[in-house]
C-alpha positions in Angstrom: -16.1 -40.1 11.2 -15.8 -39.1 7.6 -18.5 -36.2 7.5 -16.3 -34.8 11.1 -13.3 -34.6 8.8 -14.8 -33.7 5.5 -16.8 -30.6 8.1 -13.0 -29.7 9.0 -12.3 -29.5 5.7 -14.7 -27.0 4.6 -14.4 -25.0 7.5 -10.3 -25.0 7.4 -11.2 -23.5 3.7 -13.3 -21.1 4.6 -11.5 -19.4 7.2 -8.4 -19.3 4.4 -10.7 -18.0 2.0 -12.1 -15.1 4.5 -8.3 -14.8 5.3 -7.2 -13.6 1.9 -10.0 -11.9 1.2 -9.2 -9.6 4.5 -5.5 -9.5 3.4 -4.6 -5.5 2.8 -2.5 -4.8 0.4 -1.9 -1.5 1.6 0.4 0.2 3.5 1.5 3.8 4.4 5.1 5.8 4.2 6.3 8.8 5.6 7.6 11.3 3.1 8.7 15.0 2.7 8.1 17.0 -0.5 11.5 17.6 -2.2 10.1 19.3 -5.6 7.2 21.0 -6.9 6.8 21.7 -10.5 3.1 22.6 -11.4 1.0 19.9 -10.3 4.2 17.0 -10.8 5.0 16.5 -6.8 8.3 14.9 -5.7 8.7 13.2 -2.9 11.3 11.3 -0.6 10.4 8.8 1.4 12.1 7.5 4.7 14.1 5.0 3.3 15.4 7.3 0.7 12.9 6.3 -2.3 11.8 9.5 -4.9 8.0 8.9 -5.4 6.2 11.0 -8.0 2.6 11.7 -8.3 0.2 14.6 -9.1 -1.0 16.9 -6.7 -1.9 20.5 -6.0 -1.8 22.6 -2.6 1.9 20.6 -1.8 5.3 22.6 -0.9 8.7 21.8 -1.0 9.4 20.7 2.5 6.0 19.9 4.0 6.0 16.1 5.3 3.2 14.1 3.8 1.9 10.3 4.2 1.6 7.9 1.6 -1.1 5.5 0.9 0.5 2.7 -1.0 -0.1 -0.4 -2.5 2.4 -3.0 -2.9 0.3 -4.5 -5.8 0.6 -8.3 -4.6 4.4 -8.4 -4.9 7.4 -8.6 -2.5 9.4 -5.5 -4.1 8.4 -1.9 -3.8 9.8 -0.9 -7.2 6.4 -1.4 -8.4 4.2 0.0 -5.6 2.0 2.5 -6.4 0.3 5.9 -4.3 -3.0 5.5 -3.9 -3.3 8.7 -1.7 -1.7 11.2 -0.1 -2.4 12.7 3.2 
């Protein structure tokens, strides 16, 4: 009986391990371009947040995607772009 429940263990820890290890801490936003000034980009999101980042080949107007990453933490005011599509 004791090696059935100290298998379960091991297994129940595994499959939480594998489970945070698959966990993405990505996401992606919808934005439109609001500024261009040389290769600083502006951006607005959906929501209404301004994101920055540096790009080249953007517009003011053209709607763009934003690959984020909430860095591990519940609030977005530290999120960062990873990408931009």
């Amino acid at each position: 009986m004791a090696r059935w429940i100290k298998g379960l263990m091991i297994a129940f820890v595994l499959v939480m391990i594998l489970m945070a290890c698959s966990f993405s801490h990505s996401y992606e936003r919808n934005a439109t371009v609001t500024k261009v000034l040389d290769d600083t980009i502006e951006c607005e999101d959906e929501q209404g947040n301004l994101w920055l980042f540096y790009g080249d080949g953007f517009n003011k107007g053209d709607n763009i995607i934003l690959i984020m990453s909430d860095n591990e933490t519940v609030g977005i005011t530290d999120d960062i772009i990873l990408n931009v599509k």
